[in-house]
N, CA, C and O atoms as CSV, one atom per row, in Angstrom:
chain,resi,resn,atom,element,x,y,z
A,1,UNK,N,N,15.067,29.957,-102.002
A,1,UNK,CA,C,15.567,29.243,-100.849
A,1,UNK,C,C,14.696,29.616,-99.648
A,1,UNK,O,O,14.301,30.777,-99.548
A,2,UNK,N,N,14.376,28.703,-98.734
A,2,UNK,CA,C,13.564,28.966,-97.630
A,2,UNK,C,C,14.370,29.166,-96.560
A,2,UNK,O,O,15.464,28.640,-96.355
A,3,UNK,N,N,13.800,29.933,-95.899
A,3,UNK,CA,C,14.220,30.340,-94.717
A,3,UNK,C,C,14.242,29.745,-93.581
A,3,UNK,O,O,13.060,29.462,-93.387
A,4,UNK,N,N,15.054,29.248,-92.400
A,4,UNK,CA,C,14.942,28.476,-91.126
A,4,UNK,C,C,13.448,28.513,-90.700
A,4,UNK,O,O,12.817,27.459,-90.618
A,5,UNK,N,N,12.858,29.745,-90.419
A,5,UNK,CA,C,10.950,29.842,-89.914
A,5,UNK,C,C,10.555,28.970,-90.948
A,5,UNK,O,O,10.205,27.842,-90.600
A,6,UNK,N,N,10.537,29.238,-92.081
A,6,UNK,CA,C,9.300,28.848,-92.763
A,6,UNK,C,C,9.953,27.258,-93.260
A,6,UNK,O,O,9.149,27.012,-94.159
A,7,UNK,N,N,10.670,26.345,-93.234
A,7,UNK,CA,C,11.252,25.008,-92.120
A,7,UNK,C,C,10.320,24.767,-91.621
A,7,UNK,O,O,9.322,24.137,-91.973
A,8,UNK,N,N,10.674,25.413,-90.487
A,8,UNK,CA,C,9.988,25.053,-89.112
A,8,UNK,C,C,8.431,25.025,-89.462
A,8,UNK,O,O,7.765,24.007,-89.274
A,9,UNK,N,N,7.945,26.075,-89.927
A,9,UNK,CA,C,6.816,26.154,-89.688
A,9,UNK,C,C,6.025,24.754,-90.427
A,9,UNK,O,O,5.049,24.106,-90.049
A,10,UNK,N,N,7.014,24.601,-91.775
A,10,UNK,CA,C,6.386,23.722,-92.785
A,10,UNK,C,C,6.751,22.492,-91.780
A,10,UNK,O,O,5.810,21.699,-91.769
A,11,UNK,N,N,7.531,22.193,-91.160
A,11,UNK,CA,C,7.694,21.216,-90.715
A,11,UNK,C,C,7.233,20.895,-89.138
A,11,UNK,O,O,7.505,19.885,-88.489
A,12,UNK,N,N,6.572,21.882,-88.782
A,12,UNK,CA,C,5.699,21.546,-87.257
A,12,UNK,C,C,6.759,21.862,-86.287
A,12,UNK,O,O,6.527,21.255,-85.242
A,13,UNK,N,N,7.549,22.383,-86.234
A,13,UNK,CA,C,8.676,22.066,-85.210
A,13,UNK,C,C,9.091,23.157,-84.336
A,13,UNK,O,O,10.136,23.233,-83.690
A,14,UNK,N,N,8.067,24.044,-84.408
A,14,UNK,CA,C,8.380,25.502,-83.721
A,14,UNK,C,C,7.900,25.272,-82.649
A,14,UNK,O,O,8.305,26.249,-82.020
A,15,UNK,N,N,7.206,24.571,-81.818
A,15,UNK,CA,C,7.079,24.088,-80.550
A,15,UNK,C,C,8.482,23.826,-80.260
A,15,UNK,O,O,9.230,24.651,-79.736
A,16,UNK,N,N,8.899,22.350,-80.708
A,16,UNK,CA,C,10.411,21.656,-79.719
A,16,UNK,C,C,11.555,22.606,-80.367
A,16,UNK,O,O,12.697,22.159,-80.260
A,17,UNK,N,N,11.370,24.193,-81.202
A,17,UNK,CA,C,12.901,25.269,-81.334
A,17,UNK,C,C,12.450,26.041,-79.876
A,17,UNK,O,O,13.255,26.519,-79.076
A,18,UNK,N,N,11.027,26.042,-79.738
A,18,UNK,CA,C,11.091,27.520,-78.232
A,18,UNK,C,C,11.543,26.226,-77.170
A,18,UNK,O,O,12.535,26.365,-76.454
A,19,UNK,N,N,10.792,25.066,-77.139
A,19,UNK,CA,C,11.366,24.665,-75.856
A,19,UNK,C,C,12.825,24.522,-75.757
A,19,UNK,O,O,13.378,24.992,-74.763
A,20,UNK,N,N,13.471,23.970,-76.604
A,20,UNK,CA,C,14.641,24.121,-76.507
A,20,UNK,C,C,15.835,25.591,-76.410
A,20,UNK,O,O,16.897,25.809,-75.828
A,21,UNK,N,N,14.680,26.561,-77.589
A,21,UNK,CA,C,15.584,28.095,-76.687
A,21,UNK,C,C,15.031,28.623,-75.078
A,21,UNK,O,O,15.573,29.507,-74.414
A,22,UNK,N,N,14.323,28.157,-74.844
A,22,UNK,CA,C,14.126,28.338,-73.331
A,22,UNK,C,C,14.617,27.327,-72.000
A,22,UNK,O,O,14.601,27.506,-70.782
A,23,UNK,N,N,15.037,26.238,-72.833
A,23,UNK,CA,C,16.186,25.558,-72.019
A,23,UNK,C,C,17.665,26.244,-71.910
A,23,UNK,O,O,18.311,26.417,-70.877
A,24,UNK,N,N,18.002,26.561,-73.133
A,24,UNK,CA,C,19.246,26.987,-73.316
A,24,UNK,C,C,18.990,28.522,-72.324
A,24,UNK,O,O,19.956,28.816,-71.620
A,25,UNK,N,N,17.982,29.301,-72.264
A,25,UNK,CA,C,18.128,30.461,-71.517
A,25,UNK,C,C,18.120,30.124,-70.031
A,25,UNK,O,O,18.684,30.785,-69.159
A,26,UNK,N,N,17.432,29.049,-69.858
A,26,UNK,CA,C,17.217,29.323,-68.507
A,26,UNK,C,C,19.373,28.863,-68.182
A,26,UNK,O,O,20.214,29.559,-67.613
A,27,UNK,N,N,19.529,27.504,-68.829
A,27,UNK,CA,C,21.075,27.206,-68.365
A,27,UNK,C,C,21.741,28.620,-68.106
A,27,UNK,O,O,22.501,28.762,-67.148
A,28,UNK,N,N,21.456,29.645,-68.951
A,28,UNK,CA,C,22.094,30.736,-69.362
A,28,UNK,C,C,22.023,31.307,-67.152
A,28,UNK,O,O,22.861,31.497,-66.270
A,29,UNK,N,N,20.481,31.344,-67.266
A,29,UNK,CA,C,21.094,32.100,-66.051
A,29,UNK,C,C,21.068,31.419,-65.189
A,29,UNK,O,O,21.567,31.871,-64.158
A,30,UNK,N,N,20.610,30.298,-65.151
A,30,UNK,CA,C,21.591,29.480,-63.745
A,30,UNK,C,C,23.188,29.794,-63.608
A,30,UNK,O,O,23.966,29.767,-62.654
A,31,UNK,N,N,23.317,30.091,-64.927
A,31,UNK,CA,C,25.284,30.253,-64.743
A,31,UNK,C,C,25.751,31.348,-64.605
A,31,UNK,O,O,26.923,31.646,-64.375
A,32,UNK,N,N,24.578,32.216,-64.781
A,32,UNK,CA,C,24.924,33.274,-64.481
A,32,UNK,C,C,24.883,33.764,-62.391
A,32,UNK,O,O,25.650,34.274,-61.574
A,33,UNK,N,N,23.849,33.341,-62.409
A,33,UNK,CA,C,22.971,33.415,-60.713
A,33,UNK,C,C,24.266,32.823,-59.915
A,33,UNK,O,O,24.872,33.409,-59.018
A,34,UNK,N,N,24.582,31.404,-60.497
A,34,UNK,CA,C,25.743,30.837,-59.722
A,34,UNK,C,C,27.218,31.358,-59.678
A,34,UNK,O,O,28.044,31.098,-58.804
A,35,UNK,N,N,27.397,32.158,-60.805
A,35,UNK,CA,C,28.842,32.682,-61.333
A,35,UNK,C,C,29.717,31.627,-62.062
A,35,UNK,O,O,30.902,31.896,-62.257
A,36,UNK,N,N,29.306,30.682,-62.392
A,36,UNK,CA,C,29.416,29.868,-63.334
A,36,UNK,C,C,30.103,30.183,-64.149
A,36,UNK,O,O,29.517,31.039,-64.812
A,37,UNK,N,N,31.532,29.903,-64.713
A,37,UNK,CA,C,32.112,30.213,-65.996
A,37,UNK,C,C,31.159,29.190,-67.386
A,37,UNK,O,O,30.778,28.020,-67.348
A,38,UNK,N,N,31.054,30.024,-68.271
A,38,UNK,CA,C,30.126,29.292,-69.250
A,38,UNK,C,C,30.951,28.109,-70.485
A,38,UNK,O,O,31.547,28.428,-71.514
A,39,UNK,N,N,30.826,27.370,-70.191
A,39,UNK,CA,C,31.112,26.076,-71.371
A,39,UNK,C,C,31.093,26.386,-72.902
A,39,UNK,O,O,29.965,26.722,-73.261
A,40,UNK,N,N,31.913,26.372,-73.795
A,40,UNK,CA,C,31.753,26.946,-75.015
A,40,UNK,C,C,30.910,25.320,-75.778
A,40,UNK,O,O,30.384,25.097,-76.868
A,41,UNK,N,N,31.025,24.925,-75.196
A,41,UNK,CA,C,31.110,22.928,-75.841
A,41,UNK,C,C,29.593,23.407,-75.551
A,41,UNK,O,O,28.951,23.474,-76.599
A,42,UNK,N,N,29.067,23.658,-74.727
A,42,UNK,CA,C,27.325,24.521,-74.029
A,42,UNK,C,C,26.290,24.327,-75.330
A,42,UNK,O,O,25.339,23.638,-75.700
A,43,UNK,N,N,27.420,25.766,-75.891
A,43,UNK,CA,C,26.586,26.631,-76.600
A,43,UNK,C,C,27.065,25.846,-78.509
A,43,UNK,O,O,26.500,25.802,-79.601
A,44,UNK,N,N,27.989,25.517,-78.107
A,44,UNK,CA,C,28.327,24.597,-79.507
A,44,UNK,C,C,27.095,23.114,-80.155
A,44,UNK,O,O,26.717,22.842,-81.294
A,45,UNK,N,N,26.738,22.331,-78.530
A,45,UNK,CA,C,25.645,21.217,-78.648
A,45,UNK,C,C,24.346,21.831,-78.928
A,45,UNK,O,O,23.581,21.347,-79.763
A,46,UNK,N,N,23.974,23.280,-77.999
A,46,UNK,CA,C,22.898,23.735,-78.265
A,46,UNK,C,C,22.593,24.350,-79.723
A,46,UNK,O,O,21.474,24.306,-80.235
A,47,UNK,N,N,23.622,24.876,-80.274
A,47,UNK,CA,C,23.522,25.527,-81.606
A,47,UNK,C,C,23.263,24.239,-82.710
A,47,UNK,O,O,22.367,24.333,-83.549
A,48,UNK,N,N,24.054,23.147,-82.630
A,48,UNK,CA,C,24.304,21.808,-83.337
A,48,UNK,C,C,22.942,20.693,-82.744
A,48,UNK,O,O,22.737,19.556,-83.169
A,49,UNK,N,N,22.320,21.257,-81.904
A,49,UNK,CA,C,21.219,20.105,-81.758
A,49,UNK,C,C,19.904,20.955,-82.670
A,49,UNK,O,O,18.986,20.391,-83.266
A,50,UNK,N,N,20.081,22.100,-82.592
A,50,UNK,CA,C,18.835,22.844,-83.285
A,50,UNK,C,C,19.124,23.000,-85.015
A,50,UNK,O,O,18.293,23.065,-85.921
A,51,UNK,N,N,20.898,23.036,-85.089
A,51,UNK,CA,C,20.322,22.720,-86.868
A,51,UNK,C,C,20.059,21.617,-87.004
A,51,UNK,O,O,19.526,21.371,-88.086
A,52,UNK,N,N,20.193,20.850,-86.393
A,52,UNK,CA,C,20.296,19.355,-86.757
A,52,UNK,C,C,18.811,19.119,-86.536
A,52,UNK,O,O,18.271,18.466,-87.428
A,53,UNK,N,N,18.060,19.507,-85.556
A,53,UNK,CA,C,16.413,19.698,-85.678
A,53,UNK,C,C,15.964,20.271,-86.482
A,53,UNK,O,O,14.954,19.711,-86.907
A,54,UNK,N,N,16.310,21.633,-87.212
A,54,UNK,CA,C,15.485,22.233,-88.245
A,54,UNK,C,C,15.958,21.910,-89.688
A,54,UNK,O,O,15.131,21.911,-90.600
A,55,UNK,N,N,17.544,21.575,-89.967
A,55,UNK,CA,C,18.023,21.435,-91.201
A,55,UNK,C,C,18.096,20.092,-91.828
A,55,UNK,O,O,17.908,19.788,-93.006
A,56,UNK,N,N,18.431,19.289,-90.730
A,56,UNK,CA,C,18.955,18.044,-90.375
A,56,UNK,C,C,18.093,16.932,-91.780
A,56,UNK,O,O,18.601,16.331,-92.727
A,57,UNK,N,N,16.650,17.052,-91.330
A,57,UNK,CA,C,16.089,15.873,-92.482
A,57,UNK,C,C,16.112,16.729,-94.037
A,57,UNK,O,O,15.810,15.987,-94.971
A,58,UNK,N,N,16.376,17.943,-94.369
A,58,UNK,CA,C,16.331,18.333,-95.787
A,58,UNK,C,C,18.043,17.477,-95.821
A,58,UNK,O,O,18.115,16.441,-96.482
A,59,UNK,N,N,18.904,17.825,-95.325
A,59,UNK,CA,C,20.446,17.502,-95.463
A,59,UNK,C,C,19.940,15.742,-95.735
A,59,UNK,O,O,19.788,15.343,-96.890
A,60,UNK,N,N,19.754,14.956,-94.725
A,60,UNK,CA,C,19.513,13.848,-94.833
A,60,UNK,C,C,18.783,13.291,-95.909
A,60,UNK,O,O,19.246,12.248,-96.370
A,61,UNK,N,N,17.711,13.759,-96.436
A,61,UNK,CA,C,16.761,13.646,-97.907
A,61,UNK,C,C,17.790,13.876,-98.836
A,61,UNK,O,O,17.931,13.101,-99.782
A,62,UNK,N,N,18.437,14.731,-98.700
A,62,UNK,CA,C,19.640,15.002,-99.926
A,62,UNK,C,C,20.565,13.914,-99.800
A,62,UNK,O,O,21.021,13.286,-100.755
A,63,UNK,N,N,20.828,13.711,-98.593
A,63,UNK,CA,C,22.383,12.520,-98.873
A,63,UNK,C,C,21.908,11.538,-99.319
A,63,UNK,O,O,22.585,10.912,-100.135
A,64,UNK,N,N,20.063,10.853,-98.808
A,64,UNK,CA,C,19.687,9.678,-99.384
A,64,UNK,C,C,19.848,9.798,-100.994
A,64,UNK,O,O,20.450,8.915,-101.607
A,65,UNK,N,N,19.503,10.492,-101.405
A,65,UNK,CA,C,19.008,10.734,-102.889
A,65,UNK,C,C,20.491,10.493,-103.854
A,65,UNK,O,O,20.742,9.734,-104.790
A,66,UNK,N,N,21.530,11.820,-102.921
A,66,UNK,CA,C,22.913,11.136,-103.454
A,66,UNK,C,C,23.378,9.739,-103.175
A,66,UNK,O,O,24.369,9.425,-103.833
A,67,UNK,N,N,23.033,9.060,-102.576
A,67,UNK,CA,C,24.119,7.613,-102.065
A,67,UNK,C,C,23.020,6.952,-102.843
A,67,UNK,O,O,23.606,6.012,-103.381
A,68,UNK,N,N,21.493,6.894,-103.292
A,68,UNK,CA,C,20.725,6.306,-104.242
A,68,UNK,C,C,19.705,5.248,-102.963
A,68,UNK,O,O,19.280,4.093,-102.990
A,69,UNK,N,N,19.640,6.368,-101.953
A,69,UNK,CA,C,19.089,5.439,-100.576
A,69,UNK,C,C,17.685,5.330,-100.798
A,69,UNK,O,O,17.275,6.200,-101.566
A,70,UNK,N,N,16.416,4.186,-100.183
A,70,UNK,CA,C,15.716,4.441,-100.606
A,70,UNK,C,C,14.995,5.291,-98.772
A,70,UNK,O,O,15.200,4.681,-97.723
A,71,UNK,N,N,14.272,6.575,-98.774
A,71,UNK,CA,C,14.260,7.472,-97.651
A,71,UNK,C,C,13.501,6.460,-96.759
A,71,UNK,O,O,13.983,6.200,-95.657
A,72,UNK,N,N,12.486,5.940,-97.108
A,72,UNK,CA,C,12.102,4.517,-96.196
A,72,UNK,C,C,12.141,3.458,-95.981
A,72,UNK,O,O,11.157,2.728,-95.855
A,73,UNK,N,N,13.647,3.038,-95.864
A,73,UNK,CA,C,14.340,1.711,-95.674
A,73,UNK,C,C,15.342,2.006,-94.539
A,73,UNK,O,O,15.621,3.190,-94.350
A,74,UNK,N,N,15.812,1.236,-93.901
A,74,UNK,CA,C,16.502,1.288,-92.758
A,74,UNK,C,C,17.208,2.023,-92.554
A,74,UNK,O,O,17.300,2.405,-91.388
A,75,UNK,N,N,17.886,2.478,-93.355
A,75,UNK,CA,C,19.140,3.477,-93.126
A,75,UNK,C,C,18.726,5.182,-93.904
A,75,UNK,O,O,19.389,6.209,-93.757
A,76,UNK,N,N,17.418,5.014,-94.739
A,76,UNK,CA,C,16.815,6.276,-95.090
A,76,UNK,C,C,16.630,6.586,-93.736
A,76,UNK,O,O,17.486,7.259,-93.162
A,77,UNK,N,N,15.332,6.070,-92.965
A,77,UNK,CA,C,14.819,6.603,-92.028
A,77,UNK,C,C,15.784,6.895,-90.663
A,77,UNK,O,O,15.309,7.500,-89.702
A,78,UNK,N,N,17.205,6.400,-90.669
A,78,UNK,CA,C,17.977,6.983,-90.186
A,78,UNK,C,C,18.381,8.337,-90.170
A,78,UNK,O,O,18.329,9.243,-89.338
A,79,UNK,N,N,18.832,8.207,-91.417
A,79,UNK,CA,C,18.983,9.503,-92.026
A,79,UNK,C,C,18.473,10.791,-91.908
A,79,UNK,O,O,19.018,11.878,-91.715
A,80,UNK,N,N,17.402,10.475,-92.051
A,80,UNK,CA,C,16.190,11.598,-91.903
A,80,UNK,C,C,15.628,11.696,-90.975
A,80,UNK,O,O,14.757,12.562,-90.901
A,81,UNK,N,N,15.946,10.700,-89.709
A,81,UNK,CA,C,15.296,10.959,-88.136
A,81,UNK,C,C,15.490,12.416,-87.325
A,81,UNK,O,O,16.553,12.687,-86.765
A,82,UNK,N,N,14.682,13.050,-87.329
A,82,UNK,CA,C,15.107,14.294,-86.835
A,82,UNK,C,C,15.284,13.875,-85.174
A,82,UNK,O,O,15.036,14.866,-84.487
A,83,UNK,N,N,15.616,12.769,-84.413
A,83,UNK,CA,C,15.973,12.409,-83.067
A,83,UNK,C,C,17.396,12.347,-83.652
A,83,UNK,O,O,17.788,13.480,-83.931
A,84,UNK,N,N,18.199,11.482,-83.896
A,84,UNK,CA,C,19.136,11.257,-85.126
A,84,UNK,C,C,19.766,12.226,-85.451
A,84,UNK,O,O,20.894,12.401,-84.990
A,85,UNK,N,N,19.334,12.892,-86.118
A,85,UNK,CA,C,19.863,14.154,-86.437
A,85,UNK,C,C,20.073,15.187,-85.327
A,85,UNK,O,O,21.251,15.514,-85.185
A,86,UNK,N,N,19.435,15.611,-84.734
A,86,UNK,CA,C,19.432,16.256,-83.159
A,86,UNK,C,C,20.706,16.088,-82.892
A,86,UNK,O,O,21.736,16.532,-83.399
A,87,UNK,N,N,20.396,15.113,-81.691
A,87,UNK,CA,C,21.459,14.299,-81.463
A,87,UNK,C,C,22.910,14.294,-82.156
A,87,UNK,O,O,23.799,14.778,-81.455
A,88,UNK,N,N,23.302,13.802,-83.475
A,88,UNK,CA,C,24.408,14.020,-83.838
A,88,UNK,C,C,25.138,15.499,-83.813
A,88,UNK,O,O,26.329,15.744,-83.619
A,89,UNK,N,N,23.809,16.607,-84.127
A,89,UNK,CA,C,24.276,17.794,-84.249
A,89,UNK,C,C,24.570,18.421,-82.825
A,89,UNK,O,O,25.380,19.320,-82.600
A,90,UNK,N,N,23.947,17.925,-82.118
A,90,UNK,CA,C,24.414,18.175,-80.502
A,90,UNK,C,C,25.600,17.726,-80.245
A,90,UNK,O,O,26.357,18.431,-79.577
A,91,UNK,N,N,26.033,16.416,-80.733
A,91,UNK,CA,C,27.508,15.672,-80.113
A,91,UNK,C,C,28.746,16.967,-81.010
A,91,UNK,O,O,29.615,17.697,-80.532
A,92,UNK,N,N,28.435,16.830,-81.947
A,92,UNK,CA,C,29.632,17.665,-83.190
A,92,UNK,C,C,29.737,18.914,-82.708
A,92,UNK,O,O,30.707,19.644,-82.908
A,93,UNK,N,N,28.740,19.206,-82.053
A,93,UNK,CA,C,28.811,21.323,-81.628
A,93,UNK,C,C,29.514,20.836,-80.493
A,93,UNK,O,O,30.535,21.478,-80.248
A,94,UNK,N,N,29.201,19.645,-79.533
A,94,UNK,CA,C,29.755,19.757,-78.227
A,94,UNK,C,C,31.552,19.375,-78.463
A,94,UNK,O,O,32.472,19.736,-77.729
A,95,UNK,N,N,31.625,18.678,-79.516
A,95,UNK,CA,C,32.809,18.251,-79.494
A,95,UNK,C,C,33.933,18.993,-80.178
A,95,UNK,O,O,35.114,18.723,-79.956
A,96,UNK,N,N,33.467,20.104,-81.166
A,96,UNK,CA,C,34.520,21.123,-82.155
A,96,UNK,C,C,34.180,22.417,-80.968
A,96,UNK,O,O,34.685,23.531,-81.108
């Protein structure tokens, strides 16, 4: 089984995981600087937009394969959009 890095690495994407953990830090101390009580919904979108960036198209390759999708037809490349995926995993962390 591979590990989240080596994902990323195979998949180019360790650029947009730092920019995005250095978004999430800086929010960190704006809320802190301001006294900001911190948002749990915050840290739920941020956690859920990054699996959904690093895990997101293996999960999606798998569901195509189960539902018998073909990965480059309209609703494959849904599937496997790591914008798409982002995104959903951002809404679900923000919303549980």
């Amino acid at each position: 089984m591979k590990s989240m890095e080596e994902i990323a690495l195979q998949s180019n994407i360790v650029e947009d995981l730092d920019a995005q953990y250095d978004k999430a830090i800086e929010l960190l101390k704006e809320a802190k600087e301001n006294k900001q009580p911190i948002d749990e919904g915050l840290f739920g979108a941020i956690f859920g937009g990054l699996v959904g960036a690093t895990a997101g198209p293996a999960i999606g390759k798998a569901l195509c394969k189960t539902l018998g999708l073909d990965e480059r037809g309209m609703l494959g490349n849904l599937l496997t959009s790591r914008l798409f995926l982002t995104a959903l995993g951002g809404y679900m962390g923000w919303k549980n």
